[in-house]
C-alpha positions as CSV (number, residue, x, y, z in Angstrom):
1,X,-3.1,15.5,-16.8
2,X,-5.1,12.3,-15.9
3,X,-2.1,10.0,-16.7
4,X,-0.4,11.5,-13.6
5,X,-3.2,11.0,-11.3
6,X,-2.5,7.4,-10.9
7,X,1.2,7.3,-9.9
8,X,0.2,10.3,-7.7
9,X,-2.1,8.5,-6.0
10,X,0.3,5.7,-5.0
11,X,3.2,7.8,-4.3
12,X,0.2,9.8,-1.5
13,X,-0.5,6.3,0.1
14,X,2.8,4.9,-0.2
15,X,4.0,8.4,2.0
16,X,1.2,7.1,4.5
17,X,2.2,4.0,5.2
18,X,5.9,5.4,5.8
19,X,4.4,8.0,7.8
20,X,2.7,5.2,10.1
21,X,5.2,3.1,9.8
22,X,7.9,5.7,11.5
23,X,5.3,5.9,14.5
24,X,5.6,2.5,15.8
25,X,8.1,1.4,18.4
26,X,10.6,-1.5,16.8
27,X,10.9,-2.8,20.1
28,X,6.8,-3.6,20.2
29,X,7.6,-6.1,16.8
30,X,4.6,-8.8,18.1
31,X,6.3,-12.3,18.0
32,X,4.2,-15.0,16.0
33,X,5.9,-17.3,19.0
34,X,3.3,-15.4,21.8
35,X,1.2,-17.5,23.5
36,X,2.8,-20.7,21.5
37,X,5.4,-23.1,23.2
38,X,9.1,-22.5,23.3
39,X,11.0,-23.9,20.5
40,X,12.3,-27.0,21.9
41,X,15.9,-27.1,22.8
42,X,18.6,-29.6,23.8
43,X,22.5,-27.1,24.1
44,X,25.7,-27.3,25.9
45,X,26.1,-25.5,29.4
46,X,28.2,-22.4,28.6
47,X,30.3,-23.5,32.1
48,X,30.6,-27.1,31.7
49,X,30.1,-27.9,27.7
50,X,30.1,-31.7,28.4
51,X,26.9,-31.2,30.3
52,X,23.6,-30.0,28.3
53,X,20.1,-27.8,29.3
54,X,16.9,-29.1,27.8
55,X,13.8,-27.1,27.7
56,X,12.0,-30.2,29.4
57,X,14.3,-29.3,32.0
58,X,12.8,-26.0,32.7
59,X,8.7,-27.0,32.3
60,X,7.0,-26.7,35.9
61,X,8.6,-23.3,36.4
62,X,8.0,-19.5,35.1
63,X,11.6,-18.5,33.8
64,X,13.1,-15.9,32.0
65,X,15.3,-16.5,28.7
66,X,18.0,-14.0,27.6
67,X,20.1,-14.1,24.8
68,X,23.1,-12.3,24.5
69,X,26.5,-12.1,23.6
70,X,29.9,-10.8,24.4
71,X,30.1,-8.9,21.5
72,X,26.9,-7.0,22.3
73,X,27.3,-3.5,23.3
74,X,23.5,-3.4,24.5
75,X,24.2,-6.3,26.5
76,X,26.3,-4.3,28.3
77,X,24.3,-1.9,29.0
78,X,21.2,-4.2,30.4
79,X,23.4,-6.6,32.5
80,X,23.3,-4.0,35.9
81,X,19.4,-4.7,35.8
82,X,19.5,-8.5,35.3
83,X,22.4,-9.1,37.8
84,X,19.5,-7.7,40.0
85,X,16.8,-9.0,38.7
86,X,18.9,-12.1,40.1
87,X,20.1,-11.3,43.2
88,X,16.1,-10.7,43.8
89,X,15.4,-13.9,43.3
90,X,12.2,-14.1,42.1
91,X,12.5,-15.7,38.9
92,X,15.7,-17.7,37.1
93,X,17.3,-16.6,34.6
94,X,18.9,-18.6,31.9
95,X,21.3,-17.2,29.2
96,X,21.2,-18.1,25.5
97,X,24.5,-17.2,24.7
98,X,24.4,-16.0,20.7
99,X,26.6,-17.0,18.6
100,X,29.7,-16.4,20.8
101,X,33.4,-17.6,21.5
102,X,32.8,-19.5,24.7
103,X,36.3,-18.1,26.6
104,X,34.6,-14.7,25.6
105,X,31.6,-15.3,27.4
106,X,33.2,-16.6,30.5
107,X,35.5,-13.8,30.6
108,X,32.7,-11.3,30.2
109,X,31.1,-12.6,32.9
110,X,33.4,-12.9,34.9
111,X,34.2,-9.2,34.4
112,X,30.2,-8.3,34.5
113,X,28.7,-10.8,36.9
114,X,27.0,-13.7,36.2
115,X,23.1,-13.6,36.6
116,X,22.5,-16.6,35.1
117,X,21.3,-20.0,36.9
118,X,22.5,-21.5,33.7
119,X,23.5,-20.2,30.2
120,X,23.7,-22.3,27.1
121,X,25.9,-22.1,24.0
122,X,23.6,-21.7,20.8
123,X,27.5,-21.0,18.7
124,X,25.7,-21.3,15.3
125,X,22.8,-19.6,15.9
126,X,20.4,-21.9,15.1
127,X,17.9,-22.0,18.4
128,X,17.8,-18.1,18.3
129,X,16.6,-18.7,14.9
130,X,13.8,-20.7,16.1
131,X,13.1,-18.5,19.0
132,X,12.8,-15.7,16.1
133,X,15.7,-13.6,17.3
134,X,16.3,-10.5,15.9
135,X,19.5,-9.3,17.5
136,X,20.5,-9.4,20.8
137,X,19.9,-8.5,23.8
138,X,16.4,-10.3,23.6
139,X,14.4,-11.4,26.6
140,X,11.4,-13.9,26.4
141,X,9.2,-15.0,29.7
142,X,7.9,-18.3,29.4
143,X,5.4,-19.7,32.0
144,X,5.0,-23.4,33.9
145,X,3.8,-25.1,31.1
146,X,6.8,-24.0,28.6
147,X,4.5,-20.9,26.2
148,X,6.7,-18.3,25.8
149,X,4.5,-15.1,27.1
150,X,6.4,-12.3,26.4
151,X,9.4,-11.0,24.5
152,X,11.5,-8.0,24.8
153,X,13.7,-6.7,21.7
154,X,16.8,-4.7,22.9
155,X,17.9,-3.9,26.3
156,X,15.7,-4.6,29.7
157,X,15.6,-1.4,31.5
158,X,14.5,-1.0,34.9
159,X,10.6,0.3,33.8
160,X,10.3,-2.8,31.2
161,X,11.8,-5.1,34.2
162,X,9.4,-3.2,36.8
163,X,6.1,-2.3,34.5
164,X,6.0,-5.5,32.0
165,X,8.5,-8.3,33.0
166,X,7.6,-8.8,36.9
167,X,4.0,-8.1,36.6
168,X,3.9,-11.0,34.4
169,X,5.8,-12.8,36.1
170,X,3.9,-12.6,39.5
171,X,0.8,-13.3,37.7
172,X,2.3,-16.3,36.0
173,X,3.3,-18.2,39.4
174,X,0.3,-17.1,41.3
């Protein structure tokens, strides 16, 4: 009767840490990237290849990252709030665009809209690695001084934009 104590015993905390697990949200995954700088970056414009966006190009300013892709379906759905969120003007947007076919993403947003200031081509996937991408849509604010400050896994919906991303935001120019 004892042997089966044991194996019991693990299989009962084993079932707990499923249980917790199944509570948390997997868009809350904290980034080991918060409150660190931005992976540096040096990519081709998505509209003019032959010219390239740096991330020393961006220092001095709060902006707002997004990767995404034509492919992605929940890019889709997010790109109403962050044609917006750039109409409104009160922060840039720049585009990481993930591992993507370049006439692809010009044709999407051609079709969507373009909220973008810039977007870059990252084709092989290799600064969304760095940035510690886990899919796209992702969104990472990143203040004056080039620390990325927040980052958002799936789709920005209007409450994230309104009740995490501008908040910050604010705070970070002020």
């Amino acid at each position: 009767m004892k042997r089966f104590l044991i194996p019991l015993g693990i299989f009962i905390v084993l079932v707990g840490f499923l249980a917790v697990g199944l509570q948390l949200n997997p868009r809350e995954v904290p980034s080991p990237l918060i409150d660190k700088p931005a992976p540096p970056f040096m990519l081709p414009q998505l509209a003019d290849p032959q010219r390239q966006l740096s991330h020393k190009d961006l220092l001095g300013q709060v902006w707002v990252l997004n990767v995404w892709a034509s492919w992605c379906v929940s890019c889709r759905e997010e790109h109403p709030v962050l044609v917006e969120l750039a109409k409104s003007k009160v922060v840039p947007l720049y585009g990481l665009n993930y591992k993507d076919k370049r006439d692809e993403a010009l044709a999407w947003l051609t079709k969507f809209g373009n909220p973008y200031a810039l977007s870059v081509m990252d084709t092989d996937g290799r600064i969304g690695i760095d940035y510690g991408v886990y899919g796209v849509p992702e969104t990472y604010v990143i203040d004056k001084q080039g620390v990325i400050r927040y980052k958002r896994i799936g789709p920005v919906d209007r409450e994230v934009l309104d009740a995490k991303i501008l908040p910050l935001v604010r705070k970070l120019q002020g």
